[in-house]
N, C-alpha and C positions, 0 to 999 in steps of 0.2 A: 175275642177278636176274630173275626171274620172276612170273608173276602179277600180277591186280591190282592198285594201290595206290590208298589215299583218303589225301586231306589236308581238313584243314581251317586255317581261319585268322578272327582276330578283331583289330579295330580295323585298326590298318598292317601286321599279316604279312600274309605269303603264301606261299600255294604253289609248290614247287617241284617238278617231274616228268619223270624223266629213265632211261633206262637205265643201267647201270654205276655206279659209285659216286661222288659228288658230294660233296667239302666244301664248304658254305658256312659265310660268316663275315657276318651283319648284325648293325648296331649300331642301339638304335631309341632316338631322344631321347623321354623321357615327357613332361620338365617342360613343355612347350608348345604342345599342339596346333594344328595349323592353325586361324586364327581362322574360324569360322562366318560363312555368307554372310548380310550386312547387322551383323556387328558393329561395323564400322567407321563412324565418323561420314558422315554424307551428306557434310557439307561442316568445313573448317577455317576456312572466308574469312568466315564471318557469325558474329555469335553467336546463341551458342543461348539466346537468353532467351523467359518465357515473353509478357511484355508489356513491351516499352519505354517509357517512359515519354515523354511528350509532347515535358515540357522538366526535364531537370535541375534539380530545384528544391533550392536551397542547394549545401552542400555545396564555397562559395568557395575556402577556404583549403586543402581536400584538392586539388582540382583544378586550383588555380595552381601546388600543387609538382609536382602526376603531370605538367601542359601542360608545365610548367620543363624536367622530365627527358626531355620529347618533345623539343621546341624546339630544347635545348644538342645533340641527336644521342646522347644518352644511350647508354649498353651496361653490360655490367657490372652491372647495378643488377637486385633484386629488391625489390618493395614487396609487401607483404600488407595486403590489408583485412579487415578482420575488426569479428565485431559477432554482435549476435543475429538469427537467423531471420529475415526478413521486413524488415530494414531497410533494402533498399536497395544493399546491396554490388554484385550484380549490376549494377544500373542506372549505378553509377558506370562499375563498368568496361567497360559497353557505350560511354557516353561518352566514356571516355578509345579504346578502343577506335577509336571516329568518328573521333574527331580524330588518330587516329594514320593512320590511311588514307585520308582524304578532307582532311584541312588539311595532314597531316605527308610522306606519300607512302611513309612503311612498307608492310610490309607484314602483315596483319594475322590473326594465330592463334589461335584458339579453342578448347577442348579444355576436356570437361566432367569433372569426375573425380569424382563422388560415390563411386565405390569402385573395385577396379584393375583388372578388366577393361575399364571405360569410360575411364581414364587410357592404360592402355597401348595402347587402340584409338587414341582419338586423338591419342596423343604419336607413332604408329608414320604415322596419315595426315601426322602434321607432316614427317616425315620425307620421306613421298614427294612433298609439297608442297613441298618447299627438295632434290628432287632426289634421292632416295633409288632406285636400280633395282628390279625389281621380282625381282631374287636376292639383293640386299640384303634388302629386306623379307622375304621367302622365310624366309631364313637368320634372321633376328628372331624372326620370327614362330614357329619352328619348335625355335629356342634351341639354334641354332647357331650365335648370334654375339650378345652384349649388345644389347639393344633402344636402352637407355639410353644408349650409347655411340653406336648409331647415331645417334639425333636429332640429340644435343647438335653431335655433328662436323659434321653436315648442317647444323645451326644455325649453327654456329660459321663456316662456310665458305660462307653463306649471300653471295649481291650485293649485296642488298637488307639495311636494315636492316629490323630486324623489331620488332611488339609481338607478345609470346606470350601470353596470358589462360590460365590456369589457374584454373578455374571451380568452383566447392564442393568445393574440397578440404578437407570436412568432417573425414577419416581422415588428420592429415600422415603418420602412420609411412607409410602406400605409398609417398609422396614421397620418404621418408626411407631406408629398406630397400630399396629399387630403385633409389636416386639418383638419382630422376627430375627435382630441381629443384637447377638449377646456374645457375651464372653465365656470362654469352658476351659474345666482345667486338661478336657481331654487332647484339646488341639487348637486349630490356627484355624482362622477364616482371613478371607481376601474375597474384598471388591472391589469393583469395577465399574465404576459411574462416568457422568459428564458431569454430572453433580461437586462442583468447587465447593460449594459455602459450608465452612468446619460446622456450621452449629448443625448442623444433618448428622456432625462424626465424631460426638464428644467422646473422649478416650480413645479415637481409634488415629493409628499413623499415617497421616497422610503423603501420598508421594504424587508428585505428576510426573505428567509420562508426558513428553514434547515429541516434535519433529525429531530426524535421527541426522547425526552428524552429514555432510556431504560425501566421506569415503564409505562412511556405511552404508549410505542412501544407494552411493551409487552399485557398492556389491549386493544390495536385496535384486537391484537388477542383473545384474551377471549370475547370482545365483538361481535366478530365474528362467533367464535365457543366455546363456553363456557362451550361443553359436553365433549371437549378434552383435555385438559391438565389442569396441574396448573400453576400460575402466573411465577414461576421461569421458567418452561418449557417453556412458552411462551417468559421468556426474552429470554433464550438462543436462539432461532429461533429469535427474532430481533434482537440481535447481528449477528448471522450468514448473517441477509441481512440488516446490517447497519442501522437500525431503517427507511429507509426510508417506509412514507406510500402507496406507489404503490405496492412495494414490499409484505407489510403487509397484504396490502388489499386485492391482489392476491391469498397468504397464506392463510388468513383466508376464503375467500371465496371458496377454494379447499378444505380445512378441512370441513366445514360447509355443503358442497353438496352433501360429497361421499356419494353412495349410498352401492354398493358393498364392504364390507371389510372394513371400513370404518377405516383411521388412526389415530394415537393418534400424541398429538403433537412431541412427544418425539422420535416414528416413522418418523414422516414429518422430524424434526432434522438431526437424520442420513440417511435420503434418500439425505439430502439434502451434508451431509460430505461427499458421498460416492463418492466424485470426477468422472473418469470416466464411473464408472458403471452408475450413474444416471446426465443426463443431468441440474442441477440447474434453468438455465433459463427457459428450457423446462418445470420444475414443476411447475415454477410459474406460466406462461402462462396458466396454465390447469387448475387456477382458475381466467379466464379472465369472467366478465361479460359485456357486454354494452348497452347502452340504448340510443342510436340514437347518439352519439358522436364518433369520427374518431376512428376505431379499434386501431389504431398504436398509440394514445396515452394511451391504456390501456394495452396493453403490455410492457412487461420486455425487448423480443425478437427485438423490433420494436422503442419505443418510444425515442430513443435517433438520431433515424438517422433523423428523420424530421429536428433537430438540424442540423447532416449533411449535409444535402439534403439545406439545404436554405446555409451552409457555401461554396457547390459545387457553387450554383447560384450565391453568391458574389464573387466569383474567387481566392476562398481559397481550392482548393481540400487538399492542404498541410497539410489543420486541423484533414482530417480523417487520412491520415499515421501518425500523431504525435499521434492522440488517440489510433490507433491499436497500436504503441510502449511503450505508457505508460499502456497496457494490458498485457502488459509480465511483469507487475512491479504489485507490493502490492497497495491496498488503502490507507496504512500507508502513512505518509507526505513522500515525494520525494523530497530531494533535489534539488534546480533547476537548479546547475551547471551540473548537469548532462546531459542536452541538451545541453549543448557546448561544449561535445567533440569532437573528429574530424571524430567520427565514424558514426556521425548522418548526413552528407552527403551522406551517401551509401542510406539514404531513404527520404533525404528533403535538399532542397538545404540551405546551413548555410543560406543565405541572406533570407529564408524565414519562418527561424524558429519564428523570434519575432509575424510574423502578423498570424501566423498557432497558435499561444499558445495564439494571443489575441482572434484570431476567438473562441477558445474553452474559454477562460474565460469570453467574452461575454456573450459567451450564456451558459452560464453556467453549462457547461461540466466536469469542473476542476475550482479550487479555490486556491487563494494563503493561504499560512499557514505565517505570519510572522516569521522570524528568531530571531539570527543566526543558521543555515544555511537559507537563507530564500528559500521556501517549497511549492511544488502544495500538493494536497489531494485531490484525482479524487473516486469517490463512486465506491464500491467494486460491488455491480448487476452492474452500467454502465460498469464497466471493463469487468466482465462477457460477459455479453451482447454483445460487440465489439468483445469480443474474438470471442465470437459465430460466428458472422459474416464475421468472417473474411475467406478471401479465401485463398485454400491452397495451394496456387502457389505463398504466399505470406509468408509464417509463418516462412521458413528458416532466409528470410533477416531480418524479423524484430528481429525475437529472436538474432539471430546476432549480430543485432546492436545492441541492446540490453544489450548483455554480453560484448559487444567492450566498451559501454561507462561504465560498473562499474568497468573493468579492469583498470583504470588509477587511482580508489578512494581505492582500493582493494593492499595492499603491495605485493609487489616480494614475493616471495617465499624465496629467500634467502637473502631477507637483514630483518633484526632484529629489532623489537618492540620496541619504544621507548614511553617514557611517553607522547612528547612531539604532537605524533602523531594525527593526526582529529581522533574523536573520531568513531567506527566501529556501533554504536549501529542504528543509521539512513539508511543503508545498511543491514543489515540483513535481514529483509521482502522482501526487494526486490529482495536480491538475492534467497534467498528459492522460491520469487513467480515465477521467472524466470525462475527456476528448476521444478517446478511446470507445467508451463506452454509448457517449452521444452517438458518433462513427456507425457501431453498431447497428445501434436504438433505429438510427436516420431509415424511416419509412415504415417503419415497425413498431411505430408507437411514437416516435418523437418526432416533433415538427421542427420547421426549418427556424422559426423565431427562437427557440430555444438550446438550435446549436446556432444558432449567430452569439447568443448570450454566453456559449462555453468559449466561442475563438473572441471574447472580450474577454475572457478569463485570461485565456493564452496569450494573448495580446499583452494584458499587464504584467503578466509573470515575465515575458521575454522581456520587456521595457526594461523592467526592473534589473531584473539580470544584466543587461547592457549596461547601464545605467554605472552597475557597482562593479562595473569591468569584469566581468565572466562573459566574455566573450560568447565562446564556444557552447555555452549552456543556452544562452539564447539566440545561437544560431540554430540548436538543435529542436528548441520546444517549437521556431518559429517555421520550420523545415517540415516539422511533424502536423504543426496547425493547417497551414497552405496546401499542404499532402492532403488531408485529413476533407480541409474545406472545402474545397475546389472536388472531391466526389460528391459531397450532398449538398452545396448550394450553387456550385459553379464559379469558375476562375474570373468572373465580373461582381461578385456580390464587393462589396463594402466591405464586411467584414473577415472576407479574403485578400481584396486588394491593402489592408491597413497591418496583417500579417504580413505579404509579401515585403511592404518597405521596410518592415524593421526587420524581415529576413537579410536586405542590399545590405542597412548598414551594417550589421553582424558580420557580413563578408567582408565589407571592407573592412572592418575593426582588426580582422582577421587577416589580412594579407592577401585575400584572394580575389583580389582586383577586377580581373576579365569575367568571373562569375557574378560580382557585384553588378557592374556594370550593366550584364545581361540583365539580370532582375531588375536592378531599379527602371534600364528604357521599358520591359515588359510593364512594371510600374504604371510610370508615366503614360504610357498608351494605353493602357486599361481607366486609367482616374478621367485622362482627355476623354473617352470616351464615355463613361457615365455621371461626370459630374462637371465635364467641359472643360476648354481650357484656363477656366479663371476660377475653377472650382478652389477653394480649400484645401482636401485631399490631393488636387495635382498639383500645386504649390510646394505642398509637400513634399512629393516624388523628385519636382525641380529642384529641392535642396538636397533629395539624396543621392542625385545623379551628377551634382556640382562639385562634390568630395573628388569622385572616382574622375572625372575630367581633370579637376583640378590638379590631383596630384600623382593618379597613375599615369591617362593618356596628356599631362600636360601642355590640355585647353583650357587655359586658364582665362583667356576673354568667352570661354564660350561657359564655363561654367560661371563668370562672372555676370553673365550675360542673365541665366537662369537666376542667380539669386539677386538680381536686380527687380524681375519679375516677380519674385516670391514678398521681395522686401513693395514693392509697389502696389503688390496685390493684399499683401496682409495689413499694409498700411490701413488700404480703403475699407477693405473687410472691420478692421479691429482698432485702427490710430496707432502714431507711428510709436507709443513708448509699449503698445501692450507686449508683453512676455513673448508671444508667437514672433513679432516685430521684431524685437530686439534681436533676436536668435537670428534671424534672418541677417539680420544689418553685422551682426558678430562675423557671421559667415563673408559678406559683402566685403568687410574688413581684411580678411586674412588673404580674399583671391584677390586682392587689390594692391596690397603690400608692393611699397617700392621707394624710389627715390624721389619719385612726381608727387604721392601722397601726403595732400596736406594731413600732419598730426593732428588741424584742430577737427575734423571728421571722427576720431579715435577717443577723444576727448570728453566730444559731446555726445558719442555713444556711450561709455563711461560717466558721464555726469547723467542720462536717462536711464542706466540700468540700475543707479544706485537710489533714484530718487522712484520707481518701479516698484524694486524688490529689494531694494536695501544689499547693503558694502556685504559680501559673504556670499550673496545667495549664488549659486554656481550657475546662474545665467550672468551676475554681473562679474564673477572669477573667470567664466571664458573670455567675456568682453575685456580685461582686465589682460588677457594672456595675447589677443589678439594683439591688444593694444601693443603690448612688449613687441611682439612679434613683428611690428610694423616699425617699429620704433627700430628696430637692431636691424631691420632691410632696410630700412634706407642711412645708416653709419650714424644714428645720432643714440648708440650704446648709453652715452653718460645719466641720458632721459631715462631708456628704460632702465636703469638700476632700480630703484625703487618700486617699480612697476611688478618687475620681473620676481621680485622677493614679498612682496605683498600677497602673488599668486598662486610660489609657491609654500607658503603659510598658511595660506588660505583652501589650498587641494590637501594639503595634509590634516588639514583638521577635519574636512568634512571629509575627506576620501583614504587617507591613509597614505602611509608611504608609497608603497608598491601599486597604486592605482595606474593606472596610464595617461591620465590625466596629470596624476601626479610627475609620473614619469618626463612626460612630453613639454611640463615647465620646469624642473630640474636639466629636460636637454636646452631647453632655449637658454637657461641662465650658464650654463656649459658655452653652448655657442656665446654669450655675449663676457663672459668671461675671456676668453680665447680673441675674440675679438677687440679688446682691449689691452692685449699682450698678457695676460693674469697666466700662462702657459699651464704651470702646475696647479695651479686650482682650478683649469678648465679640464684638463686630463684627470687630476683626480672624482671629478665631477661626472664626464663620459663616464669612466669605468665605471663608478655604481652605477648611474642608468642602463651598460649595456650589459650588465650584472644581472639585473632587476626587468629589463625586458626579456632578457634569454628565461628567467625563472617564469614570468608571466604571461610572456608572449609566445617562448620558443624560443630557437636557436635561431633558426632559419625566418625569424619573420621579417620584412622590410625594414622594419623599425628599429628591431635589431640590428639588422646588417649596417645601418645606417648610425647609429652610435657606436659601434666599431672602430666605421670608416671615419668618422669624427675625434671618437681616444684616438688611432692611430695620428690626424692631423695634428692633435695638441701633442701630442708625446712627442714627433719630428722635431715642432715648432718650440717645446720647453728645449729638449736638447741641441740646436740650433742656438738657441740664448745660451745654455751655459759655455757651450764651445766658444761663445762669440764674446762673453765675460771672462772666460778663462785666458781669450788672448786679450 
């Protein structure tokens, strides 16, 4: 052989160059490259966390069993903690960690695995920590001998007993497909996952790690910054961020470091309420510290979507649009029929809502609540947080979908409250947060058609709520819509002004007359002016501004006057027996009451509500009470007996005792008792009503005051009779 020769070579060949003829035979392992200089952890002996916590707050009953399993000389044993993002797992097992090496005299292992080149880096430094050579490791590292088998033997044959910490092992299949977690008689392992589902942890004991009580919550803060607030101050800031510790820790570490201007906790509080002026998540984030561990899990901003990001790589992208949709909802329990309406196709296909809700309670995203109703309960920063992220080429459909699915648990408008009704009070947060969140959205992704669609959300929530006498609740959702509306559609839209009327009557319900009043004339000039004065909508306003004349400022021809208009116009609009009609003519009835009033007007209202809607339905039980009501003003009592007990039969069945509907024909059969000399059974009849309105109404409400004043006249008027028998 003669001549020249070139070689070339790439990665681990090489050249060979020789005279005469040469076999060689090399064999080159691929699957394992020599690890890269500084792959390997600095250390296995410390953990790697970002910030320790001062002092373990809570957390008793986890850490008397982990002390337990130190204490008795434990081996053999695998415990998993597990939970959502940010709660604190880590800090446990730095704790238990301490006390394994500094109380117990183990020896103590650290090893972070967010994904498997960082697992296998430092399961292999465990290795050479419990004695591994360095042709051992070689030979590992190189995948010419099981890595996995290394440790565990080096473990197993370890002097020392040992605690192993394996550290966000967010992904278990690497654990699992590598058989990287085993049991040894030399010592204890503890992990740390988001990872819920047991079949990732057969034999090993599972614990979750939650949110921390509210005294605890609030001393992570004082132990934090302890020159800022007092104890209660600091609860109210862990409630505001759900007691969770990432959240806290953030908190307190932001309070702790200002330098300029420095705030108090009380300050931090309302920076933190002040909704869009000040970004939430963004404050928390601004007290991020870290110490050589992933940024993105010591963020508010960040630490949820790692979650995401591995649910993308198992072929569930479905899990993040179901988390952005339950962002437009409260942290309050969520009921779970509310994923199978038929609206939640517009953003996840129905066939793949089950595996997108298991990806998220997995990994511990969201939690079930047990029922009845049975209940997810997703953390108020994660929701947060998601919202944050969310993009705004996205925010129309979800809030959409969103107000699509409470609209089927949320009553019509026009069909009438019954007792027998799902109860409203599990809807509430959600709708407000949805409102909320619209509020936000408004200009920034969300159009005006689709928050008119959430203040018809709020609209029927408050009805409703009226409806079943909770006053107060839907004075306050109706308080919050009108607020809410009136910045992103303006105080003239439609579906502002139909908020604003069922705000009057709430105030009236409520005793507070002169502010009714205000709202409903504001009302009424807002409807005259967009929808005229014969519109529908102002018709409306004229029946809710005919209460408060009638029976605060008593103008009783002038509100009689209106619902003459209302009853004339909905005639023409609708015929005089429709439902809208009736209710007007009911009203016409009651400002009309007197002596002059012929009863057969009462009659034949009553005979058209029943032939309408039939004997029960609670348009013809008001028609039915008016009727009473008119019967007993003008002294012809013996008429209404029957009337008066029909109705209140009638509001008990469909409303319950304690209704104020109920209430308000118990007082009238009170008065007409009383007015037929019945003395003690009209007295005994006040007192439970002024009983039952102080518990419902308050003490101090008109209505109250006013059965009172009525027990007092019967109770006079019995003992009068007896003095007057006695002689």
């Amino acid at each position: 052989m003669s001549g020249p020769t070139e070689g070339r070579a790439e990665d681990n060949g090489r050249v060979y160059q020789s005279r005469g003829d040469q076999h060689i035979t090399e064999h080159h392992h691929h699957g394992s490259p020599a690890v890269p200089p500084g792959a390997a952890p600095d250390s296995v002996r410390q953990p790697a966390v970002g910030r320790a916590p001062v002092v373990l707050r809570d957390r008793l009953e986890l850490m008397t069993q982990l002390r337990t399993a130190l204490d008795e000389g434990g081996a053999d044993q695998v415990f998993v903690l597990h939970g959502l993002g940010g709660c604190g797992k880590t800090a446990v097992a730095s704790e238990v960690f301490r006390i394994a090496t500094v109380e117990g005299g183990r020896a103590g292992l650290w090893v972070n695995a967010p994904d498997l080149a960082s697992l296998r880096a430092g399961m292999l430094a465990v290795a050479a920590d419990r004695g591994a050579s360095e042709g051992e490791l070689t030979a590992a590292r190189n995948g010419l001998r099981a890595a996995a088998d290394l440790v565990w033997e080096r473990l197993d044959r370890s002097g020392q007993p040992w605690l192993l910490v394996i550290d966000n092992a967010d992904d278990p299949a690497i654990l699992r497909e590598g058989n990287w977690l085993r049991t040894s008689p030399g010592g204890i392992t503890l992990v740390t996952t988001r990872q819920v589902a047991s079949h990732w942890w057969p034999g090993a004991t599972l614990h979750h790690v939650g949110v921390l009580p509210r005294e605890d919550a609030a001393q992570v803060l004082c132990d934090l910054a302890p020159e800022r607030g007092t104890p209660e101050e600091a609860a109210e800031i862990a409630d505001r961020l759900g007691r969770l510790p990432l959240a806290l820790t953030l908190a307190g570490g932001y309070l702790a470091h200002q330098v300029i201007s420095p705030w108090s906790m009380a300050e931090y509080g309302r920076a933190l309420e002040r909704g869009n002026e000040v970004d939430p998540i963004e404050l928390l984030d601004q007290g991020a510290a870290y110490s050589g561990a992933h940024p993105s899990r010591h963020l508010a901003s960040t630490t949820w979507e790692l979650s995401l990001d591995a649910l993308r790589a198992q072929g569930l992208p479905e899990a993040t649009v179901l988390v952005r949709v339950l962002s437009c909802w409260s942290h309050d329990p969520m009921p779970l029929h509310l994923l199978t309406g038929p609206g939640i196709d517009t953003v996840v296909p129905r066939a793949r809502i089950e595996s997108a809700l298991r990806g998220l309670l997995d990994h511990s995203l969201t939690r079930l609540v047990p029922g009845p109703p049975r209940c997810l309960r997703t953390h108020g920063v994660l929701l947060e947080s998601i919202a944050r992220g969310t993009p705004a080429d996205q925010r129309d459909v979800l809030v959409s979908t969103a107000a699509e699915l409470l609209m089927p648990v949320l009553p019509e408008v026009s069909r009438p409250w019954a007792r027998e009704d799902p109860p409203l009070a599990p809807y509430v947060p959600h709708t407000l947060a949805l409102l909320r969140r619209a509020a936000q959205w408004a200009g920034a992704g969300v159009g005006q058609a689709t928050t008119a669609r959430v203040l018809e959300c709020t609209l029927r929530l408050a009805i409703a709520l009226h409806r079943a006498g909770d006053y107060a609740s839907a004075l306050s959702v109706a308080q919050e819509a009108v607020a809410r509306g009136t910045n992103v559609l303006g105080a003239n839209h439609p579906a502002v002004i139909a908020v604003r009327q069922r705000e009057g009557r709430s105030l009236y319900r409520l005793g507070r007359y002169e502010e009714a009043e205000a709202v409903h004339r504001l009302a009424l000039a807002d409807c005259t002016a967009v929808f005229g004065a014969d519109g529908v909508e102002t018709l409306e306003s004229c029946m809710g501004l005919s209460s408060v004349l009638a029976w605060f400022l008593d103008q009783k021809d002038a509100a009689a006057a209106l619902v003459r208009r209302a009853v004339e116009g909905r005639t023409a609009a609708f015929g005089a027996a429709h439902p809208s009609t009736l209710v007007a003519r009911t009203y016409l009835l009651e400002f009309t009451a007197g002596p002059e009033l012929d009863p057969a007007t009462g009659h034949a209202l009553l005979s058209d509500c029943h032939r309408a809607v039939g004997p029960g339905h609670p348009i013809a039980l008001d028609a039915e009470l008016n009727l009473g009501f008119a019967l007993v003003t003008a002294s012809r009592q013996t008429l209404a007996v029957p009337h008066v007990r029909t109705v209140v039969e009638g509001f008990e069945r469909a409303y319950g005792i304690d209704h104020p509907k109920t209430l308000a024909a118990r007082f009238l059969r009170s008065r007409m008792l009383g007015e037929i000399g019945r003395f003690e059974e009209a007295a005994a009849e006040a007192k439970r009503v002024a009983a039952a309105r102080a518990r419902v109404l308050g003490a101090d409400h008109p209505w109250t005051r006013l059965s009172l004043e009525r027990l007092g006249e019967w109770q006079r008027a019995r003992d009068a009779q007896v003095s007057d028998d006695a002689e």
